[in-house]
N, C-alpha and C positions, 0 to 999 in steps of 0.2 A: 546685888550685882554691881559691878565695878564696870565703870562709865564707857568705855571703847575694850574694857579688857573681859568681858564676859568669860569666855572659854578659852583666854591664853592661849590661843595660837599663834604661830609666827610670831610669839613674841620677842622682841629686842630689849635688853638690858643693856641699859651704857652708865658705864663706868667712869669718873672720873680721873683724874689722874694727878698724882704728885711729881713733881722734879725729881729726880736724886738730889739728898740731901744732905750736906756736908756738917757736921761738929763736931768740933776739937772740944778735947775735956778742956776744963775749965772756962769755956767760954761763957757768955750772958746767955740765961733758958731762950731758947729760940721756939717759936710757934709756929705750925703748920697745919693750916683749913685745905680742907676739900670740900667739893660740891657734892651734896646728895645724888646717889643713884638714882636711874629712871628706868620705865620701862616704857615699850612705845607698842603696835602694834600695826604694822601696816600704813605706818608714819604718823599714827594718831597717837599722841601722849596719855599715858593712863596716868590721871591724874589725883585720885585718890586712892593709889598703892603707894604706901609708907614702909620705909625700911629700917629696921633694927642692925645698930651695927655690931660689930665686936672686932679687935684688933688682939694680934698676938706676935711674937717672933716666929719664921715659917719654921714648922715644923715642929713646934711646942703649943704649949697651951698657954702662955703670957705672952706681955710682952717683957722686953729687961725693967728693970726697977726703976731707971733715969728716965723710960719714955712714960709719958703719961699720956692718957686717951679720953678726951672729954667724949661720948659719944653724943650727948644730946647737940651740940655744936658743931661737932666734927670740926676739934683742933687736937692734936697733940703736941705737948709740951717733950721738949728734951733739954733738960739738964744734968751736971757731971760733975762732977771734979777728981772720982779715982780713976787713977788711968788703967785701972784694968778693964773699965768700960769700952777701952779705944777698939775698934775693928769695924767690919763690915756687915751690918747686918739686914735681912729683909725682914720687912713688915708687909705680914698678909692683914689685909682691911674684908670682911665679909662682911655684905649688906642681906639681911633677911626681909623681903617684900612682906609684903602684910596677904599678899596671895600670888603663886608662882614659885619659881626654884631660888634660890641663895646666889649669889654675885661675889665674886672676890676678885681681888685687886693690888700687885704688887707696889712694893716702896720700897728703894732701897736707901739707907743710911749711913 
């Protein structure tokens, strides 16, 4: 049994969030943390539900080659230097609770 979240009702998942994030090719890898998802229940934090994450580009099953996804840490690396990398892209972040439904989370870069 999981400490306030027994039967997952009215449960709350909160999401972190990233800035929009700006890089130009060839600039120095730049790094970007987020805070682990939660989930709460009637204001009480369930605090040993653990989340698995995975990142991709939305609407593919990667992410592009330059972005890198530490997930144990939750940093991503983005470094470049072909300018065919240059545009706009979004990064979906899913967190998978250890019990409950899946979390996702846009980023755009």
């Amino acid at each position: 049994m999981h400490d306030a979240c027994s039967g997952l009702t009215n449960e709350v998942v909160t999401v972190s969030s990233i800035n929009n994030t700006l890089y130009y090719v060839n600039q120095p890898a730049r790094y970007i943390k987020f805070n682990q998802f939660s989930i709460s229940i009637n204001s009480v934090q369930c605090t040993d539900i653990t989340f698995t994450y995975i990142a991709r580009k939305k609407g593919e099953s990667s992410l592009p080659g330059f972005i890198l996804f530490d997930s144990n840490n939750l940093i991503f690396q983005i470094q470049s230097s072909n300018s065919e990398d240059a545009g706009n892209y979004v990064i979906e972040i899913i967190g998978y609770p250890s019990v409950g439904a899946p979390a996702t989370m846009l980023w755009n870069v």
